[in-house]
Each structure stands twice: as C-alpha cells, then as structure tokens.
C-alpha positions as semicolon CSV with decimal commas, in nm:
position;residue;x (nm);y (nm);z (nm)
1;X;6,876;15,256;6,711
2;X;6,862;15,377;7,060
3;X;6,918;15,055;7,331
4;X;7,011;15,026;7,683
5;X;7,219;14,788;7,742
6;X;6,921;14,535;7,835
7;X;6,846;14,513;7,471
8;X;7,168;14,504;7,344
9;X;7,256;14,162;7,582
10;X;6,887;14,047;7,472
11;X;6,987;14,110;7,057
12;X;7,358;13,926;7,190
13;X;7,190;13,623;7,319
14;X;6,942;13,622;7,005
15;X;7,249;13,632;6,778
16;X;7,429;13,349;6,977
17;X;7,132;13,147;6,947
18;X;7,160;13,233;6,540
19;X;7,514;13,163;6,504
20;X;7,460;12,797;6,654
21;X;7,247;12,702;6,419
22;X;7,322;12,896;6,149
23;X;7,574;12,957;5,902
24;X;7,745;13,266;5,975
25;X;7,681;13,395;5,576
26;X;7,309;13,340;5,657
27;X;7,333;13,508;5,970
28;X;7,477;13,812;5,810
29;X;7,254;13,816;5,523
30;X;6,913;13,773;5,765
31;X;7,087;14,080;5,914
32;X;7,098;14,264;5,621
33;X;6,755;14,157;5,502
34;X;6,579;14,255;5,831
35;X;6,760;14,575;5,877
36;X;6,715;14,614;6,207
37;X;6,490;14,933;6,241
38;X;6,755;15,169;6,120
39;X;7,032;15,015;6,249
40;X;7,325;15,020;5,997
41;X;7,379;14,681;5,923
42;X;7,761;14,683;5,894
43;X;7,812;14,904;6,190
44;X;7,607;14,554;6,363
45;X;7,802;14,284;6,193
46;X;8,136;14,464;6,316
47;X;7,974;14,500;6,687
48;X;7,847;14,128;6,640
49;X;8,149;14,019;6,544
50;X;8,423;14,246;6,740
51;X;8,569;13,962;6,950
52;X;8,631;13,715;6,665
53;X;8,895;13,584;6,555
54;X;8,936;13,420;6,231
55;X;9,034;13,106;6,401
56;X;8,773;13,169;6,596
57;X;8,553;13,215;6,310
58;X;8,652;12,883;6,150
59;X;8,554;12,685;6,449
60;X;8,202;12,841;6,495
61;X;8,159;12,719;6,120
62;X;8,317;12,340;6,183
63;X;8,119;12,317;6,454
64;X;7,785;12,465;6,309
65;X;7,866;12,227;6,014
66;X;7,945;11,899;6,228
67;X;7,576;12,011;6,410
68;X;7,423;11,982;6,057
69;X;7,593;11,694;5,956
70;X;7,463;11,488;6,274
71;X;7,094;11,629;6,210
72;X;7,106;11,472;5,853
73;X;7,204;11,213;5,968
C-alpha cells in the first residue's frame, strides 16, 4: 500500500476514532477482515500499535469499557 503521509495521519485518526469506541480485539479483527487493499495486516497492527504500552493498553480498554458501561446504562 503506497501512502503519503496525508493518508497515513487520515487512516491514524480513523483508527483513533475505532479504538474509542471499540474494543481493541474488534479493532484488530475489522483489520484483519477488511484487509486493507494489500496491506499486510500485522505489519498495520504493529504500526497501529508501536507507541503502546501494555499499561497503556489496559487503560484504552478500562476506559473503552467504562464508555460502554455508561451507554447501557
């Protein structure tokens, strides 16, 4: 997949907006499922993902959960 680095801040932002209100498992897999034209979807995840930490990790997840939680209820 050849993108300047327009696109790549446009897919960043789409991602973000994913991750918010997403799980991060269901991120991943809509990754996998859409395969990006011919993008390889690992090489993605690890670019999508190259900053986080596993604490890091764990709060995007509370906090996506907590999000849910306040939708239901």
């Amino acid at each position: 997949m050849n993108t300047n680095a327009q696109d790549q801040e446009v897919i960043k932002e789409v991602f973000d907006i994913l991750i918010e209100n997403l799980e991060l498992s269901k991120v991943m897999r809509f990754l996998s499922l859409c395969k990006l034209e011919e993008t390889d979807y690992l090489e993605f995840k690890d670019k999508l993902c190259e900053n986080e930490t596993v604490d890091s990790l764990y709060e995007k997840i509370q906090a996506s959960q907590e999000h849910k939680e306040k939708i239901v209820a």
